[in-house]
C-alpha positions in Angstrom: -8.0 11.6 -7.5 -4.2 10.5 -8.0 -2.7 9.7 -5.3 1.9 10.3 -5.5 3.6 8.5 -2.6 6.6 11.4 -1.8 9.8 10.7 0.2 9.5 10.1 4.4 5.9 9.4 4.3 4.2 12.0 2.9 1.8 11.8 -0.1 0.4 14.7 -2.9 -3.1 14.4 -4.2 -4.5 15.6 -6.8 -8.2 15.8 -7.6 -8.5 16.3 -11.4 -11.9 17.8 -10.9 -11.8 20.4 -8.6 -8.4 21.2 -9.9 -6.9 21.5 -6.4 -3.8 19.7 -4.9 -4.2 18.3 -1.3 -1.5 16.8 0.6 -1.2 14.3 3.6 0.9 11.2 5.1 0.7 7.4 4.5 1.3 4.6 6.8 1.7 0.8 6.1 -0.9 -1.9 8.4 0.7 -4.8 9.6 2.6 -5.3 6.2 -0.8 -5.5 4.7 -2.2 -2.2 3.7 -1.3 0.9 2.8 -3.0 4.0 4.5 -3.0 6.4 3.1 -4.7 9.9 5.4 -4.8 13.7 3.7 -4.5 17.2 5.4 -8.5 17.3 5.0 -9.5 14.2 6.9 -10.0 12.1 3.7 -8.6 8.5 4.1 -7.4 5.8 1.2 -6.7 1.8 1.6 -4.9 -0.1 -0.6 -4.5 -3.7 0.1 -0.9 -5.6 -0.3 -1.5 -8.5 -3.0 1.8 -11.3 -1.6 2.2 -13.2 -4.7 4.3 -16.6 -3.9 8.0 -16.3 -6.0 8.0 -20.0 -6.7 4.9 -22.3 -7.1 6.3 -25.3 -5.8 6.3 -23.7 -2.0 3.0 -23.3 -2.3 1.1 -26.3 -0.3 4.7 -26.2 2.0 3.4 -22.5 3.4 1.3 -22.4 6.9 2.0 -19.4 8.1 2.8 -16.5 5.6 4.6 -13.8 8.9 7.2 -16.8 8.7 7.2 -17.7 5.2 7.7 -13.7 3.9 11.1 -14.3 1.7 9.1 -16.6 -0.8 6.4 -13.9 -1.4 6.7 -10.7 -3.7 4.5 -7.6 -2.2 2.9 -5.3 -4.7 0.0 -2.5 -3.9 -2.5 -2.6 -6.4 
């Protein structure tokens, strides 16, 4: 299954083998997750990974909500 994140929150799947295209919606958790839910009740998580910018903040950071500018966001 491949998963294409579309404009306003929609999403196209495609399931290589049935050969069919599904369609849903996506939604992000609590800036942690990405939800992603089809037409056909399937659903899909993908965890945020907040990688720190600079090292050196890194035994300076108790509280990552408040901390957010010195952490890159990627889905994986």
């Amino acid at each position: 299954m491949k998963i294409k994140i579309l404009d306003d929150s929609r999403v196209e799947a495609i399931d290589y083998g049935k050969g069919s295209r599904l369609y849903g919606s996506w939604n992000v958790l609590y800036d942690q997750a990405l939800l992603v839910t089809l037409d056909n009740g399937v659903r899909y998580i993908a965890n945020f990974r907040h990688n720190i910018k600079d090292k050196q903040h890194a035994g300076q950071i108790t509280n990552v909500w408040k901390s957010k500018p010195l952490f890159d966001m990627e889905c994986d």
